[in-house]
N, CA, C and O atoms as CSV, one atom per row, in Angstrom:
chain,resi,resn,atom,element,x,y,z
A,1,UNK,N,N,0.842,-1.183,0.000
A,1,UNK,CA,C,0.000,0.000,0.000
A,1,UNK,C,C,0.888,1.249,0.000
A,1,UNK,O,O,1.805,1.302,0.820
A,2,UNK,N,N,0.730,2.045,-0.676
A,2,UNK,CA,C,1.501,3.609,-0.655
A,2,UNK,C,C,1.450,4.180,0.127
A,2,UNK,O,O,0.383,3.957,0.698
A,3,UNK,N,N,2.016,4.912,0.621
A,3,UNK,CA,C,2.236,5.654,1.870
A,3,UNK,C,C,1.400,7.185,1.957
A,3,UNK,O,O,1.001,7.775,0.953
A,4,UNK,N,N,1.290,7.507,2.857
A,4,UNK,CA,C,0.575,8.799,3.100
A,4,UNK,C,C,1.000,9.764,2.440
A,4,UNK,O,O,2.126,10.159,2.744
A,5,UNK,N,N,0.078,10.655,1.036
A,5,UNK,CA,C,0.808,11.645,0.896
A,5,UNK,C,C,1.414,12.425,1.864
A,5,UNK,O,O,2.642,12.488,1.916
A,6,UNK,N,N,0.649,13.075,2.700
A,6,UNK,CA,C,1.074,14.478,3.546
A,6,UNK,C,C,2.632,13.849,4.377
A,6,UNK,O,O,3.556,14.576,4.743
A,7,UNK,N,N,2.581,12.505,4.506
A,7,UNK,CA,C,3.765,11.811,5.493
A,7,UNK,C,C,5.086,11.794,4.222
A,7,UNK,O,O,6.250,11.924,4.601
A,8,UNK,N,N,4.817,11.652,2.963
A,8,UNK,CA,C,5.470,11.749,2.237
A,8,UNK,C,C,6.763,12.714,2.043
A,8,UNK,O,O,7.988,12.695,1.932
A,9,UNK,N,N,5.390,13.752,2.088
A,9,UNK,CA,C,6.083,15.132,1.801
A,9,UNK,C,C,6.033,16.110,3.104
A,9,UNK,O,O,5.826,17.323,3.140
A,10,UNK,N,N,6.318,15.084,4.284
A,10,UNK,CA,C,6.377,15.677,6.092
A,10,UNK,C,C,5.968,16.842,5.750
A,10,UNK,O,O,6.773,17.727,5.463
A,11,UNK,N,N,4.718,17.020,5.729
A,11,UNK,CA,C,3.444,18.339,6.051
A,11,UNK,C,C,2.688,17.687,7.003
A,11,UNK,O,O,2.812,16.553,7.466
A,12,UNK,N,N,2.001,18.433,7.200
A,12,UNK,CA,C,0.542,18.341,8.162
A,12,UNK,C,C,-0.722,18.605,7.035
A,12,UNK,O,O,-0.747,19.451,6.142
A,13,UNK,N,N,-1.878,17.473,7.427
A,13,UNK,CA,C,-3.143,17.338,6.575
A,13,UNK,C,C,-3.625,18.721,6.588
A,13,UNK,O,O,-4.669,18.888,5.957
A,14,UNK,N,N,-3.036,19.929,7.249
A,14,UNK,CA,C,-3.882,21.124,6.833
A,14,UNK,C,C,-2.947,22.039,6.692
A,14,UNK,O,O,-3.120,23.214,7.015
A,15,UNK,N,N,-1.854,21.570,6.188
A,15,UNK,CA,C,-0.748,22.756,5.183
A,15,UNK,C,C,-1.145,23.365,4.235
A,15,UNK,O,O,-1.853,22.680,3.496
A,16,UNK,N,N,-0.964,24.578,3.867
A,16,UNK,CA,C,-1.531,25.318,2.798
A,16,UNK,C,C,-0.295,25.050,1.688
A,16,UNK,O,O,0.858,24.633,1.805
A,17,UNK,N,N,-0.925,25.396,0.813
A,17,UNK,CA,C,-0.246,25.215,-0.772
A,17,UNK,C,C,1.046,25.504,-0.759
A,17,UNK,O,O,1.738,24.720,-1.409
A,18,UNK,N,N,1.824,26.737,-0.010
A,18,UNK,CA,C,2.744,26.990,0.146
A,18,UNK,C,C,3.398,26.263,0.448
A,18,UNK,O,O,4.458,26.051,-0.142
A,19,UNK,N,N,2.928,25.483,1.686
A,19,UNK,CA,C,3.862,24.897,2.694
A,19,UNK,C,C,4.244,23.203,1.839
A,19,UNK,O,O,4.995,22.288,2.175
A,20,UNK,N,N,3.281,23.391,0.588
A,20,UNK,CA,C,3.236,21.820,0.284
A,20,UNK,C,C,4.557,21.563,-0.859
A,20,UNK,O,O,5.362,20.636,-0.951
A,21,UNK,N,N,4.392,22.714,-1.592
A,21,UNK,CA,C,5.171,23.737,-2.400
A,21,UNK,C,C,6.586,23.228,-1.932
A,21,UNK,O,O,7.158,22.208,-2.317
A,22,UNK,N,N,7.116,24.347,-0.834
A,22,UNK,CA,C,8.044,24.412,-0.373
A,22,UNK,C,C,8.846,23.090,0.099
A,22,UNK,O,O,10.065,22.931,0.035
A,23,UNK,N,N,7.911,22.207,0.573
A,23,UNK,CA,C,8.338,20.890,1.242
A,23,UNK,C,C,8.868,19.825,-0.513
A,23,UNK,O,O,9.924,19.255,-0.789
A,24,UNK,N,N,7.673,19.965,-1.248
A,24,UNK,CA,C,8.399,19.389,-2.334
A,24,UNK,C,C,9.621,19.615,-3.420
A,24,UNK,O,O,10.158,18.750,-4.114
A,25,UNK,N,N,10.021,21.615,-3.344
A,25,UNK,CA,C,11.007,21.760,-3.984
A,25,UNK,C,C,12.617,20.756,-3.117
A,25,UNK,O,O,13.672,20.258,-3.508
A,26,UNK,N,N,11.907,20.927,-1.858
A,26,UNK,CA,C,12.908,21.100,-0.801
A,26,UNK,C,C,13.274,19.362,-0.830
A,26,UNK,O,O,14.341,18.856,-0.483
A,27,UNK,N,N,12.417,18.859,-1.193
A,27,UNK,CA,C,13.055,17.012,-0.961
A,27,UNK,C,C,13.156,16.722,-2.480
A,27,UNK,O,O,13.937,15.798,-2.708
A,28,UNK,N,N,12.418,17.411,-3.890
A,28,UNK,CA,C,13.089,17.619,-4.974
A,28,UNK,C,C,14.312,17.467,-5.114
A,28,UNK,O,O,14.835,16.586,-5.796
A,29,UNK,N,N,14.855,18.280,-4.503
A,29,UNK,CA,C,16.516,18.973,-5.011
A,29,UNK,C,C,17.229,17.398,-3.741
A,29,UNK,O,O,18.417,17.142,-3.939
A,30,UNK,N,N,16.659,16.697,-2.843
A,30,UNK,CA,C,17.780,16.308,-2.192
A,30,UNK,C,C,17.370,14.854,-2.845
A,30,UNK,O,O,18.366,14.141,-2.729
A,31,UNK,N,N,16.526,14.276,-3.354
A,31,UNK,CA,C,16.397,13.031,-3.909
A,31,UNK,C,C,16.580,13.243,-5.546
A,31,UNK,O,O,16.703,12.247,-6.260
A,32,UNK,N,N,16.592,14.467,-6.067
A,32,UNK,CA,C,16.747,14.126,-7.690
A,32,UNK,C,C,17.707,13.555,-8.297
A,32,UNK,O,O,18.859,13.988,-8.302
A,33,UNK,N,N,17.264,12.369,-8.954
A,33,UNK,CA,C,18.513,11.222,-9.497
A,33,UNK,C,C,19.821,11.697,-10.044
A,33,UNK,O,O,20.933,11.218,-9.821
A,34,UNK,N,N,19.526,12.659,-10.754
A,34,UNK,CA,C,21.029,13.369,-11.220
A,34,UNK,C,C,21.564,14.458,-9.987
A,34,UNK,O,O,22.284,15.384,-10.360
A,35,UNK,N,N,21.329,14.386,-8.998
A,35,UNK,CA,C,21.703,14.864,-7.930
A,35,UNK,C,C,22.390,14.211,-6.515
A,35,UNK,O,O,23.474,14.284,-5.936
A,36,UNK,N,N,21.066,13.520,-6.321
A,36,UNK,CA,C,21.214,12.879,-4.978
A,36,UNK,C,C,22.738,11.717,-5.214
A,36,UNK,O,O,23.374,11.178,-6.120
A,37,UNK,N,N,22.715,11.846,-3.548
A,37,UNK,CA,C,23.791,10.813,-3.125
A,37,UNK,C,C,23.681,9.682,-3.071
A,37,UNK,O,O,24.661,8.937,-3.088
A,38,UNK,N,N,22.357,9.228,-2.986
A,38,UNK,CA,C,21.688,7.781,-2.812
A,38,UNK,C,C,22.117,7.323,-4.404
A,38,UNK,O,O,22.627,7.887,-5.372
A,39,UNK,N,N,21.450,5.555,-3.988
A,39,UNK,CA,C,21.958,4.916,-5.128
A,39,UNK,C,C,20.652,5.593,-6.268
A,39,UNK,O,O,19.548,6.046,-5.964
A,40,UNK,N,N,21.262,5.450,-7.577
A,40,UNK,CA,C,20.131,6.016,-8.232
A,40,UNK,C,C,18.930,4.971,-8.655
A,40,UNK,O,O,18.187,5.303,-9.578
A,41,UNK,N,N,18.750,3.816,-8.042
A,41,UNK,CA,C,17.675,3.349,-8.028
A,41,UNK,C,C,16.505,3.936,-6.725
A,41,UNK,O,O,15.316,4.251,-6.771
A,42,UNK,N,N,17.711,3.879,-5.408
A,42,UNK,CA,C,16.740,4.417,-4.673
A,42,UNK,C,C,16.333,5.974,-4.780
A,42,UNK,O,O,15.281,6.296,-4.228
A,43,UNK,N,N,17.069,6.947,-5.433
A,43,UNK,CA,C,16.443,8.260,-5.241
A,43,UNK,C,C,15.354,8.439,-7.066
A,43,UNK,O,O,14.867,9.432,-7.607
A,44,UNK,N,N,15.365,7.699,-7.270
A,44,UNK,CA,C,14.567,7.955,-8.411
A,44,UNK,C,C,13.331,7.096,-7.829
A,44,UNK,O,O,12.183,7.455,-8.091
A,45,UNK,N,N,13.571,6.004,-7.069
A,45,UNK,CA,C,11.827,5.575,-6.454
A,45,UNK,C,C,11.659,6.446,-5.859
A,45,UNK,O,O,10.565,6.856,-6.247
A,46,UNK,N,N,12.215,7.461,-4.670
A,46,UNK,CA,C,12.368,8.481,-4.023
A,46,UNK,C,C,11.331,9.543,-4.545
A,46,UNK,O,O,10.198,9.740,-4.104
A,47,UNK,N,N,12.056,10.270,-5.725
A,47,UNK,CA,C,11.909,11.238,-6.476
A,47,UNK,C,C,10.386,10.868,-6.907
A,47,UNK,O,O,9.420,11.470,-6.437
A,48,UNK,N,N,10.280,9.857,-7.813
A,48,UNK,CA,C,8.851,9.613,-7.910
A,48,UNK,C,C,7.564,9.338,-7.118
A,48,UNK,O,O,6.413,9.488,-7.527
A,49,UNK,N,N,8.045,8.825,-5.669
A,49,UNK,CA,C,7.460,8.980,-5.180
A,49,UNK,C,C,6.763,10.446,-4.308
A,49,UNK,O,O,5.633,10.587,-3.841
A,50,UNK,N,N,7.875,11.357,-4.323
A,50,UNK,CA,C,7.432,12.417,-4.210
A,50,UNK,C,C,6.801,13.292,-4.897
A,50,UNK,O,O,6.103,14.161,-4.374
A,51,UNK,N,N,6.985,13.155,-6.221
A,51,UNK,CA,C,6.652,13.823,-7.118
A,51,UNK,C,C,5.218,13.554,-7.603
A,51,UNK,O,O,4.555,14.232,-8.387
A,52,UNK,N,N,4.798,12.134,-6.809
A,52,UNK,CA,C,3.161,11.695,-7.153
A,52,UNK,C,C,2.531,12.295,-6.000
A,52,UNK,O,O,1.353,12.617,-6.153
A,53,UNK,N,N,3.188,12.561,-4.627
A,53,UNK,CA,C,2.342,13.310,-3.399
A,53,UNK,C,C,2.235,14.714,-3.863
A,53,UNK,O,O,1.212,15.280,-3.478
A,54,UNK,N,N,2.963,15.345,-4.526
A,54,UNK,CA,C,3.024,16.699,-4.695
A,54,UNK,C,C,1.724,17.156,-5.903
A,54,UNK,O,O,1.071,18.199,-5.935
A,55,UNK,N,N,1.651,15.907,-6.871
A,55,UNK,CA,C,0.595,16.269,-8.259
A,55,UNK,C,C,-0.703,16.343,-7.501
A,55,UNK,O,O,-1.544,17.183,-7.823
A,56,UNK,N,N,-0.930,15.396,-6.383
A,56,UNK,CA,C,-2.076,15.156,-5.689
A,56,UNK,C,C,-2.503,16.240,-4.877
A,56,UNK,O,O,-3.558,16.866,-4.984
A,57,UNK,N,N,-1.209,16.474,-3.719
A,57,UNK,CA,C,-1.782,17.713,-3.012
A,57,UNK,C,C,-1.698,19.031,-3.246
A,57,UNK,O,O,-2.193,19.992,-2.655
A,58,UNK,N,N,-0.854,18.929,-4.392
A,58,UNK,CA,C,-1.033,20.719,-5.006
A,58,UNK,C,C,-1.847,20.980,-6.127
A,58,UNK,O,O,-1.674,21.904,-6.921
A,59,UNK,N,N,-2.973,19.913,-6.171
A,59,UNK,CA,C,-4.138,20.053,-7.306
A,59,UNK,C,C,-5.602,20.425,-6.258
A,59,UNK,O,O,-6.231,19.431,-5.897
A,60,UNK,N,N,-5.990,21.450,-5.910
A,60,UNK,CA,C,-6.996,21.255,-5.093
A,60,UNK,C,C,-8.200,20.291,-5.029
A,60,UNK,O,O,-8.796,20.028,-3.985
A,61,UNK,N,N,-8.618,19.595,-6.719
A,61,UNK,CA,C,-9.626,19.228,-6.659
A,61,UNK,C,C,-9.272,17.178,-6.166
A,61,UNK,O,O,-9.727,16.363,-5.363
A,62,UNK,N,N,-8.299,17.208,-7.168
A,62,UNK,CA,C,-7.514,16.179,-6.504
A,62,UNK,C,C,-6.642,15.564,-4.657
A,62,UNK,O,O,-6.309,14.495,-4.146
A,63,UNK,N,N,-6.629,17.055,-4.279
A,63,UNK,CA,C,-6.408,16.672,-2.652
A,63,UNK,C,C,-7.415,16.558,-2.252
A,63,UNK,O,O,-7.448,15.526,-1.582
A,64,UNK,N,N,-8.737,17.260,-2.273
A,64,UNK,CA,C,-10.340,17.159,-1.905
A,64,UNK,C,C,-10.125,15.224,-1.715
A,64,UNK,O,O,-9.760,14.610,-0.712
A,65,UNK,N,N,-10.498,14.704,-3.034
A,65,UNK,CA,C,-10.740,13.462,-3.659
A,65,UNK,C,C,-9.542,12.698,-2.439
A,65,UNK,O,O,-9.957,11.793,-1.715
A,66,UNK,N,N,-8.243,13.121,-2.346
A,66,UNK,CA,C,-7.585,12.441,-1.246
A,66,UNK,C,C,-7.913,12.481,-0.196
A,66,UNK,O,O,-8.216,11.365,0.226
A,67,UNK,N,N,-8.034,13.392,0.617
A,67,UNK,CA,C,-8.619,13.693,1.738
A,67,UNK,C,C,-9.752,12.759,2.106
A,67,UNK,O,O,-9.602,11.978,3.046
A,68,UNK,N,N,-10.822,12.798,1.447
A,68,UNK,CA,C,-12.116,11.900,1.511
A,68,UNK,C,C,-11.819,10.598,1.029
A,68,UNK,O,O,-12.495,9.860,1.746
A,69,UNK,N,N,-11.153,9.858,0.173
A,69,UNK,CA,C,-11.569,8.516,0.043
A,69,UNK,C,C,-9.880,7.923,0.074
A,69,UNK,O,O,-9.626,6.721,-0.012
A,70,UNK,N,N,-8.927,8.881,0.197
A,70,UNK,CA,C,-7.823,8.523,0.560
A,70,UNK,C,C,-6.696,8.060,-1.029
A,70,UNK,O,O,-6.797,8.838,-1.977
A,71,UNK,N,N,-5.857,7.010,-1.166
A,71,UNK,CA,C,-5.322,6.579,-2.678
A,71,UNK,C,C,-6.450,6.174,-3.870
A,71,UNK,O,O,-6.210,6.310,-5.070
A,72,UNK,N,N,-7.749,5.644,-3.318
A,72,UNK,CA,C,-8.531,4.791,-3.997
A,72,UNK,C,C,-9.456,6.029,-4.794
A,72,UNK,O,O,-9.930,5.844,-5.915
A,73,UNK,N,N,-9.644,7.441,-3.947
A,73,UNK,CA,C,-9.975,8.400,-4.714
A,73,UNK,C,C,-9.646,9.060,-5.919
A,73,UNK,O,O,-10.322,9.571,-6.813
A,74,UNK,N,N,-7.893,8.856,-5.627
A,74,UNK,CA,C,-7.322,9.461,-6.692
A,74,UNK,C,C,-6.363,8.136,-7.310
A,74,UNK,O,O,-5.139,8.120,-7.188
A,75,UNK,N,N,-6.949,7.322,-7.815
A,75,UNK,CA,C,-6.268,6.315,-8.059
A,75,UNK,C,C,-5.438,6.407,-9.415
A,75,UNK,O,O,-4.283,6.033,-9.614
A,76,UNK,N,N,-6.335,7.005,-10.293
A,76,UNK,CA,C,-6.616,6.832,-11.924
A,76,UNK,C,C,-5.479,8.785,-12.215
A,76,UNK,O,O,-5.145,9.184,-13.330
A,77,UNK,N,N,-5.205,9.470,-11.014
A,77,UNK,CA,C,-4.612,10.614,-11.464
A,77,UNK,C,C,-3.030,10.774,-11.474
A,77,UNK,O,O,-2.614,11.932,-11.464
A,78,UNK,N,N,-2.227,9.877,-11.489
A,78,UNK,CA,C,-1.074,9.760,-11.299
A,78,UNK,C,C,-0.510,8.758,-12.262
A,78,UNK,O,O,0.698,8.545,-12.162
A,79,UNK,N,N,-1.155,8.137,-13.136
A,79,UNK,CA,C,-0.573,6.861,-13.965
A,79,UNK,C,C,-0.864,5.953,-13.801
A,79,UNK,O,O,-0.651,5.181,-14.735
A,80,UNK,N,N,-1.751,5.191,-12.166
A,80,UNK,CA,C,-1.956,4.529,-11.237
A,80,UNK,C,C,-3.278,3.523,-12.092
A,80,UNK,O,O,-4.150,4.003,-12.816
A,81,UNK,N,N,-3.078,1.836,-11.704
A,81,UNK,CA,C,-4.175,1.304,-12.187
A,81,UNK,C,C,-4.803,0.613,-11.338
A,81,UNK,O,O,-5.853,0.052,-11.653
């Protein structure tokens, strides 16, 4: 099972856009595969995995849909089958 967006991207379920923003440039830059120190298998699961909490909670209509029914809401908005 996937992990909690908001735990993902260490926010709190009632961070504003900013804060969601900020948290994803901020683990962006330390997991991006042509960057990070990790092996590049793990910072590219890393990277993607962050990068699917961030499409979710910085889409308002799409965090709504998380919020209420959780991954199974937004199942179909990330690539996800």
């Amino acid at each position: 099972m996937p992990r909690d967006y908001y735990e993902v991207l260490g926010v709190a379920k009632d961070a504003s856009q900013d804060d969601i923003k900020k948290a994803y440039r901020q683990l962006a830059k330390k997991y991006h595969p042509d960057v990070s120190t990790e092996e590049k298998e793990v910072a590219e699961a890393k990277f993607k995995e962050i990068s699917e909490a961030y499409e979710i909670l910085s889409d308002p209509e799409k965090r709504k849909l998380y919020d209420q029914y959780g991954h199974e809401g937004v199942k179909n908005s990330f690539g996800q089958d």
